[in-house]
NUFI-846202 format. One record per residue (C-alpha): residue number from 1; y, z, x. Coordinates in steps of 0.25 Angstrom, whole numbers. Layout:
N
<r><pos>NUM</pos><y>Y</y><z>Z</z><x>X</x></r>
...
//
This chain:
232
<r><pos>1</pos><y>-173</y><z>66</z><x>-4</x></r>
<r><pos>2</pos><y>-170</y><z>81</z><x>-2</x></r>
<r><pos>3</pos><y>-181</y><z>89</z><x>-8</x></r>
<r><pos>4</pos><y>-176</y><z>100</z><x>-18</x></r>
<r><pos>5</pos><y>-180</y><z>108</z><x>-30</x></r>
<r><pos>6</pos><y>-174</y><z>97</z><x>-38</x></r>
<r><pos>7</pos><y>-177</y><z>86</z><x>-31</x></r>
<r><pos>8</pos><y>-193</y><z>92</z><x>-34</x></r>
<r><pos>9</pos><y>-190</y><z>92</z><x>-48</x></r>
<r><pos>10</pos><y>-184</y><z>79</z><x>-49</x></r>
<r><pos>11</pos><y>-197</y><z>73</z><x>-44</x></r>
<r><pos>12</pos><y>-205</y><z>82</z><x>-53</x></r>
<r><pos>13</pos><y>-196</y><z>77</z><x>-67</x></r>
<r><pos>14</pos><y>-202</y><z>62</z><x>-61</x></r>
<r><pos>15</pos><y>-213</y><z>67</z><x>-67</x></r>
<r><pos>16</pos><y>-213</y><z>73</z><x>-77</x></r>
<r><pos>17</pos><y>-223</y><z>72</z><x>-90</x></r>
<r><pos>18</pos><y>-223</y><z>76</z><x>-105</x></r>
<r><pos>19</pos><y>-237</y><z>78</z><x>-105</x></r>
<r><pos>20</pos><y>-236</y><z>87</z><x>-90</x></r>
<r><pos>21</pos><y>-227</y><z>94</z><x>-95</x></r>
<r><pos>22</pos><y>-235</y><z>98</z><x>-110</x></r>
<r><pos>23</pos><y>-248</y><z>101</z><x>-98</x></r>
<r><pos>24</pos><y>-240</y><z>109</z><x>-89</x></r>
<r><pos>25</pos><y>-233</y><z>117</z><x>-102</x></r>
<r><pos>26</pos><y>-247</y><z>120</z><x>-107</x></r>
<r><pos>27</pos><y>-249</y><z>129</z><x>-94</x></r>
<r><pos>28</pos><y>-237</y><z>136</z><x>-89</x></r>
<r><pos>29</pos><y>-235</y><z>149</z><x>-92</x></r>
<r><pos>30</pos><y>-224</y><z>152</z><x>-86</x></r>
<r><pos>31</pos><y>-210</y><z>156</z><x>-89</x></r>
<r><pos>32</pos><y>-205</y><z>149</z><x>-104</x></r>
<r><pos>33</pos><y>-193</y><z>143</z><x>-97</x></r>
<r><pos>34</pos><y>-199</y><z>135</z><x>-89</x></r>
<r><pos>35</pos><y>-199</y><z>118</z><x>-90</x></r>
<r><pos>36</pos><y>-210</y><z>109</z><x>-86</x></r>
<r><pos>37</pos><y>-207</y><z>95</z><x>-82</x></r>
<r><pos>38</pos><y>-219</y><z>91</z><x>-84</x></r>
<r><pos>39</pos><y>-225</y><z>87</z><x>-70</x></r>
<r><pos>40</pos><y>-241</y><z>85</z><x>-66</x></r>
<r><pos>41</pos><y>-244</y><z>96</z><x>-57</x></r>
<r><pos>42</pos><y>-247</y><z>86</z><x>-45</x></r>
<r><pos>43</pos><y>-236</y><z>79</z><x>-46</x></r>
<r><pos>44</pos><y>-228</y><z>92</z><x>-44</x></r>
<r><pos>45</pos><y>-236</y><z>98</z><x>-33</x></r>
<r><pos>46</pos><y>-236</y><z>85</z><x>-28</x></r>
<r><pos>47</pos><y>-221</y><z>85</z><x>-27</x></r>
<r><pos>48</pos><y>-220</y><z>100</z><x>-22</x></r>
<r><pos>49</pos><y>-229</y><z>96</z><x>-10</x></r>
<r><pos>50</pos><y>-217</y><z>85</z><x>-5</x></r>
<r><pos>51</pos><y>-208</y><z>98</z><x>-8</x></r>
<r><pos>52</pos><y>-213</y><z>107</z><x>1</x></r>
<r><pos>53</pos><y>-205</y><z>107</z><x>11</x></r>
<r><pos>54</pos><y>-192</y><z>109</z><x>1</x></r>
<r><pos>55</pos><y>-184</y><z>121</z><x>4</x></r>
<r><pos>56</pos><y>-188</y><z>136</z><x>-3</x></r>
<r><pos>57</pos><y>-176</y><z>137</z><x>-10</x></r>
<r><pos>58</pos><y>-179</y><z>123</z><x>-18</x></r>
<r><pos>59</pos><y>-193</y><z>128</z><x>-19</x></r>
<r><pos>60</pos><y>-185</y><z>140</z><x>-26</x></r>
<r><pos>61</pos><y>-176</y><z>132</z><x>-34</x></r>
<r><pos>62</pos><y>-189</y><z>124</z><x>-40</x></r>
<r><pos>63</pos><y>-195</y><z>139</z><x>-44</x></r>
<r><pos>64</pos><y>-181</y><z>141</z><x>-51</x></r>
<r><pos>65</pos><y>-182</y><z>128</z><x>-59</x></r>
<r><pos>66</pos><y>-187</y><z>128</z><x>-74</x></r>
<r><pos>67</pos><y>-195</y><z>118</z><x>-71</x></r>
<r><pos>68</pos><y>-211</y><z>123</z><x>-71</x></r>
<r><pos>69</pos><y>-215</y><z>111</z><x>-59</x></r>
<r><pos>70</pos><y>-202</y><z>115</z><x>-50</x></r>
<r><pos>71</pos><y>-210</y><z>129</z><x>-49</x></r>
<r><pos>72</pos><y>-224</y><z>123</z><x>-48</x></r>
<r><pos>73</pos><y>-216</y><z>113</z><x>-37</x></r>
<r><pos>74</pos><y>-212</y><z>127</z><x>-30</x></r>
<r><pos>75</pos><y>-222</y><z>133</z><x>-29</x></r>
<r><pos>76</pos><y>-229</y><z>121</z><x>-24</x></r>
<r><pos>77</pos><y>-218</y><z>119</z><x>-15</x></r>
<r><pos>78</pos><y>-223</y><z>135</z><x>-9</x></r>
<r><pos>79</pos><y>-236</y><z>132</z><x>-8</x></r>
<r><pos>80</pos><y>-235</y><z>119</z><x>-2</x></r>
<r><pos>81</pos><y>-226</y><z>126</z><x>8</x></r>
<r><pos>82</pos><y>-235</y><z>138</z><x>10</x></r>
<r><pos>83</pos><y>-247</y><z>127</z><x>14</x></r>
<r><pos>84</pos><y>-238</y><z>123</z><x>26</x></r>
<r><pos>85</pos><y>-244</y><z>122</z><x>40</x></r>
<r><pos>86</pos><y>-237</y><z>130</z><x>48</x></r>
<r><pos>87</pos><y>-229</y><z>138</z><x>39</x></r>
<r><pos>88</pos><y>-224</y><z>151</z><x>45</x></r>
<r><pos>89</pos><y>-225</y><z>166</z><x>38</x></r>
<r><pos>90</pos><y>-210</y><z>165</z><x>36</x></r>
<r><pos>91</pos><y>-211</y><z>154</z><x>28</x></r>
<r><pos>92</pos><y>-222</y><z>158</z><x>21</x></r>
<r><pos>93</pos><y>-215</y><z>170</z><x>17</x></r>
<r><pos>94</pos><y>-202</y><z>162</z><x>12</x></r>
<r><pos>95</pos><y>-213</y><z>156</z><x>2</x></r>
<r><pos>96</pos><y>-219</y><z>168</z><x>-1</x></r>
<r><pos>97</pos><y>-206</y><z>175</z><x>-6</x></r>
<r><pos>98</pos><y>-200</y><z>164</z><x>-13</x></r>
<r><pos>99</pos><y>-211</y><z>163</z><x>-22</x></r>
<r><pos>100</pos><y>-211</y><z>180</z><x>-26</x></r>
<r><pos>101</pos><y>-197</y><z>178</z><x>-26</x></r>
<r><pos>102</pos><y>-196</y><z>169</z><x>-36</x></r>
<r><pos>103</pos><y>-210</y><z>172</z><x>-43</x></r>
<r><pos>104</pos><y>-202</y><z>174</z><x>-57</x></r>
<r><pos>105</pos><y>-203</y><z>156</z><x>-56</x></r>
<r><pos>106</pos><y>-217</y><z>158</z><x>-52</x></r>
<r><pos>107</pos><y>-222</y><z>159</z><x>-67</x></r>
<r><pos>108</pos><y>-234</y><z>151</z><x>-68</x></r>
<r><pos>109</pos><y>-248</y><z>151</z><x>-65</x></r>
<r><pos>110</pos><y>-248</y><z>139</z><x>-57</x></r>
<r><pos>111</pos><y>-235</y><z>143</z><x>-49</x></r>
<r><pos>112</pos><y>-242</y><z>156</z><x>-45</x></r>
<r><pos>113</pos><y>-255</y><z>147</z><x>-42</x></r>
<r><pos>114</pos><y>-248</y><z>136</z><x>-36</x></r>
<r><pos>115</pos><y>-242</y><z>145</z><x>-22</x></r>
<r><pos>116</pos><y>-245</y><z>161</z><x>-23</x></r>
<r><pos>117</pos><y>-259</y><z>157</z><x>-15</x></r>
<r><pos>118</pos><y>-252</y><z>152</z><x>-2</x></r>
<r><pos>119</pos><y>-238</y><z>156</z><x>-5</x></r>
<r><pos>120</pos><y>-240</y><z>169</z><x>-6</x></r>
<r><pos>121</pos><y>-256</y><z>172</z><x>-3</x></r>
<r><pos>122</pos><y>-255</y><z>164</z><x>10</x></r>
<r><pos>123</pos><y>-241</y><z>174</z><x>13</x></r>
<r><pos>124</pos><y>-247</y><z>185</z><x>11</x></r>
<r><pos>125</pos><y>-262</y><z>182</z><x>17</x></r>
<r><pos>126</pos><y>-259</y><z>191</z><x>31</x></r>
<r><pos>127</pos><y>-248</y><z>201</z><x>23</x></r>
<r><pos>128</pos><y>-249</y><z>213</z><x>14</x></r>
<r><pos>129</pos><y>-253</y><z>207</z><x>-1</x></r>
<r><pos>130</pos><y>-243</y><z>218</z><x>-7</x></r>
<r><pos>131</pos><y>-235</y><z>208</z><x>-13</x></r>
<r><pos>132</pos><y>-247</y><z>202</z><x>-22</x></r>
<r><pos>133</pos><y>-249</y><z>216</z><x>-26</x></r>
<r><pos>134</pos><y>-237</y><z>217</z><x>-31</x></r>
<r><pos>135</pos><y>-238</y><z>202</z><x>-39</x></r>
<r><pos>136</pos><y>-252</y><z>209</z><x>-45</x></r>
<r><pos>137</pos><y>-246</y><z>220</z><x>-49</x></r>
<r><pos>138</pos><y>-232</y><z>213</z><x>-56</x></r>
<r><pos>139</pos><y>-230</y><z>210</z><x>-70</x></r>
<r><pos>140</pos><y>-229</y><z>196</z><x>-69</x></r>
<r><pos>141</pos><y>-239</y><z>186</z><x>-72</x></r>
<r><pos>142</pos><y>-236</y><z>178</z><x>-61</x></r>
<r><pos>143</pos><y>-234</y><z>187</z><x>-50</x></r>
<r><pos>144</pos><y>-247</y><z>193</z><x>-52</x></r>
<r><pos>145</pos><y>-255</y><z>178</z><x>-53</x></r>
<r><pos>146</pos><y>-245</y><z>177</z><x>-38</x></r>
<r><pos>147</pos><y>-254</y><z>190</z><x>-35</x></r>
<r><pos>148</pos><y>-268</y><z>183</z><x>-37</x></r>
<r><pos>149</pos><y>-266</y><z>171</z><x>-35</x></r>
<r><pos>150</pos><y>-259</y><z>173</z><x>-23</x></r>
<r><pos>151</pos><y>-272</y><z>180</z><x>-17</x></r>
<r><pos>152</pos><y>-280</y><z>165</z><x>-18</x></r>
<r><pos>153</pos><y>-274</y><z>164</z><x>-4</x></r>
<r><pos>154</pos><y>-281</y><z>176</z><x>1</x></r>
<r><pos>155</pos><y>-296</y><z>175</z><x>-4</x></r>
<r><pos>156</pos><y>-294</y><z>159</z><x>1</x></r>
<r><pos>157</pos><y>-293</y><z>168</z><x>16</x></r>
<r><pos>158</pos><y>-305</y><z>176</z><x>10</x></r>
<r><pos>159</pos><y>-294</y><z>187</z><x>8</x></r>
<r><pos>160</pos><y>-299</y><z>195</z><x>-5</x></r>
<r><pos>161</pos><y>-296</y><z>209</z><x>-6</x></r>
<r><pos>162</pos><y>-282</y><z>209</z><x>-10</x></r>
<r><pos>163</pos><y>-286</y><z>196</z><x>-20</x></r>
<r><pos>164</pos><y>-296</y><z>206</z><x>-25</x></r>
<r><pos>165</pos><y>-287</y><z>218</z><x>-27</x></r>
<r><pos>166</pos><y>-275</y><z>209</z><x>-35</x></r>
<r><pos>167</pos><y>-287</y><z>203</z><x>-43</x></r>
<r><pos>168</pos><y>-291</y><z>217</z><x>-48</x></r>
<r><pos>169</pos><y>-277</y><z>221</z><x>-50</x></r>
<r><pos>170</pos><y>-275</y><z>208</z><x>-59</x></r>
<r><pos>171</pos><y>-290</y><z>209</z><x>-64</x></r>
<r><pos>172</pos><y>-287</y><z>212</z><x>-79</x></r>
<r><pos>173</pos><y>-273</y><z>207</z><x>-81</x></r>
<r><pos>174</pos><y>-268</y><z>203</z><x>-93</x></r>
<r><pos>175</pos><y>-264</y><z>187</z><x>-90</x></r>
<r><pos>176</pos><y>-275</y><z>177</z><x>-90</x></r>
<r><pos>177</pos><y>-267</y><z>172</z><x>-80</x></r>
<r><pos>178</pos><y>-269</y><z>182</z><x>-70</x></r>
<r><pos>179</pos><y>-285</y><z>184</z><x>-74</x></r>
<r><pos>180</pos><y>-286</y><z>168</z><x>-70</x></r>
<r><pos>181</pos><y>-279</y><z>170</z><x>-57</x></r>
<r><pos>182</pos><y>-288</y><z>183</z><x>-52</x></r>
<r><pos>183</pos><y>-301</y><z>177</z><x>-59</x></r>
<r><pos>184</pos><y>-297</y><z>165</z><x>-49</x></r>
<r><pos>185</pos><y>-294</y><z>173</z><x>-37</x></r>
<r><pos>186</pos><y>-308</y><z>181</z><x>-40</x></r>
<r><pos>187</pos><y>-315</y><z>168</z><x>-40</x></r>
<r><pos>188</pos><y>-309</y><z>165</z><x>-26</x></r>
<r><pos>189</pos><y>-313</y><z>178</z><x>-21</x></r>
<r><pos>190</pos><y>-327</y><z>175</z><x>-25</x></r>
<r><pos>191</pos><y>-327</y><z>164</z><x>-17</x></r>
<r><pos>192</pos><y>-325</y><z>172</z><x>-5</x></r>
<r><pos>193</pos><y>-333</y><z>186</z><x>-9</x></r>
<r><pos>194</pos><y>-339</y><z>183</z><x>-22</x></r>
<r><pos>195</pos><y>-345</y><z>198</z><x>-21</x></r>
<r><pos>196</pos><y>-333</y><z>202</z><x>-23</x></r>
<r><pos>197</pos><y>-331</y><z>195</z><x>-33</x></r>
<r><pos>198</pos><y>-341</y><z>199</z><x>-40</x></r>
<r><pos>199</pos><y>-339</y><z>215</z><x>-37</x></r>
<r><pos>200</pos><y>-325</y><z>213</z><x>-40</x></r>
<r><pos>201</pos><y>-327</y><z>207</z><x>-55</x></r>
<r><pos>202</pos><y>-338</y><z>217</z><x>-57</x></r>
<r><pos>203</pos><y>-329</y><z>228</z><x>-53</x></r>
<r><pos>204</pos><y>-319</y><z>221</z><x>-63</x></r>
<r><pos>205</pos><y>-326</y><z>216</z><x>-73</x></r>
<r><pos>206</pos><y>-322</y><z>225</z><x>-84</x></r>
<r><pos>207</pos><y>-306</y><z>221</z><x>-84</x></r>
<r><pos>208</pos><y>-308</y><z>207</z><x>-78</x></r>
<r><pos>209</pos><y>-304</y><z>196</z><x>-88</x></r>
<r><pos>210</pos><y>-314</y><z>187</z><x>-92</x></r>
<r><pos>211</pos><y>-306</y><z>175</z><x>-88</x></r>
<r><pos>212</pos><y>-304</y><z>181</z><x>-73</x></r>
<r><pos>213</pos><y>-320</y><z>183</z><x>-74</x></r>
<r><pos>214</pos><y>-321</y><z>169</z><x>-77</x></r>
<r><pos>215</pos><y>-314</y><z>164</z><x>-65</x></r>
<r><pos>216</pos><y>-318</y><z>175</z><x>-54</x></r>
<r><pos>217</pos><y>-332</y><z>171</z><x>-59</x></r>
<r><pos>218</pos><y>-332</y><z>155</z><x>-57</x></r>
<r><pos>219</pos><y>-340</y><z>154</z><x>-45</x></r>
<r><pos>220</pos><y>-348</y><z>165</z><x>-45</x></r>
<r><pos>221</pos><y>-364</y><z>163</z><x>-47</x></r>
<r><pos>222</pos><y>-368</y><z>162</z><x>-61</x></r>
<r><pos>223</pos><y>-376</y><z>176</z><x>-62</x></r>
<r><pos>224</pos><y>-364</y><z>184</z><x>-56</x></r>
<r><pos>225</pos><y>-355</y><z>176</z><x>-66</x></r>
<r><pos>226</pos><y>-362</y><z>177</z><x>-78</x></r>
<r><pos>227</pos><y>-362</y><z>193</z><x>-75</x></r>
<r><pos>228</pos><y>-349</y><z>194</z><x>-71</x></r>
<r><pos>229</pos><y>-345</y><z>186</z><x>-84</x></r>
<r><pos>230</pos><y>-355</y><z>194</z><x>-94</x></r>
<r><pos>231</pos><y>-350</y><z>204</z><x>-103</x></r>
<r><pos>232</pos><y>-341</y><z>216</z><x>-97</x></r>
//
């Protein structure tokens, strides 16, 4: 059988479910257009990992479809592509541009969680971060959780100075979304340099959302936490 967007969706309708499709509904934040098929998250990573060797421009043609798993397939499909051995820089880069160029299909948390770490973190790992900048700096709510998230790559390499200048840039944005993902990029930082951590969300603390503070904090010692945490 010749792999292809729609052979990768006919495989996904095989299972689809009322009761996934009510779950999945529950969570998506994306764009109001979109359709769920209803599909157990495993059994759709499970189905992008036999994909991965598919074409980009049926990876691209899956990030056209309405379909909400044909995207989460994609970009599984990226990932899965990016965690190659042997992959060269070129093709790394042909993964790169195809997910900022079709970013407008990359409407989810979970799609930007699902690849921007390898896709575009690992890409950019030994380049100039300008590009994430940007993405911090942009008025979608997307492209700026690409921005954070996309640094998880970087403090993994024990990289965190620019992980530590798009968190403070996103620091006391207006999406709860975006306070989850730096309170979660923080908390990995503080796994690599928790005094900075620490410095960091005292220098902070005033504009940080509670909820980021909540997340940065998790796996700090209980003193340093409960201060942290106290009253503003």
């Amino acid at each position: 059988m010749t792999l292809s967007a729609q052979t990768f969706i006919a495989t996904l309708r095989e299972h689809e479910s009322e009761s996934e499709r009510a779950k999945i509904s529950r969570y998506f934040r994306g764009s109001a257009d979109t359709q769920i098929i209803g599909v157990r998250m495993k059994t759709t990573f499970d189905t992008a990992a036999k994909y991965r060797d598919v074409p980009l421009a049926e990876v691209e043609a899956l990030l056209e479809s309405p379909y909400y798993e044909a995207r989460i397939g994609a970009v599984s499909i990226l990932d899965f592509k990016a965690r190659r051995k042997g992959i060269t820089d070129a093709e790394r880069a042909e993964l790169y541009n195809l997910y900022l160029r079709r970013h407008d299909r990359i409407d989810n948390w979970d799609l930007v969680d699902r690849a921007a770490p390898r896709v575009i973190g690992w890409y950019l790992f030994d380049k100039p971060r300008d590009p994430l900048y940007k993405l911090a700096g942009s008025a979608n709510i997307w492209e700026r959780r690409t921005a954070i998230t996309a640094t998880f790559w970087f403090i993994r390499q024990r990289d965190i100075d620019d992980a530590l200048k798009i968190a403070e840039m996103l620091i006391d944005d207006d999406e709860e979304l975006i306070n989850k993902s730096v309170g979660t990029g923080l908390r990995e930082i503080g796994k690599v340099d928790p005094d900075r951590l620490v410095e960091f969300l005292r220098t902070h603390a005033a504009k940080t959302p509670r909820v980021t503070l909540r997340y940065a904090t998790e796996r700090l010692p209980a003193d340093v936490r409960k201060q942290l945490l106290g009253p503003r």
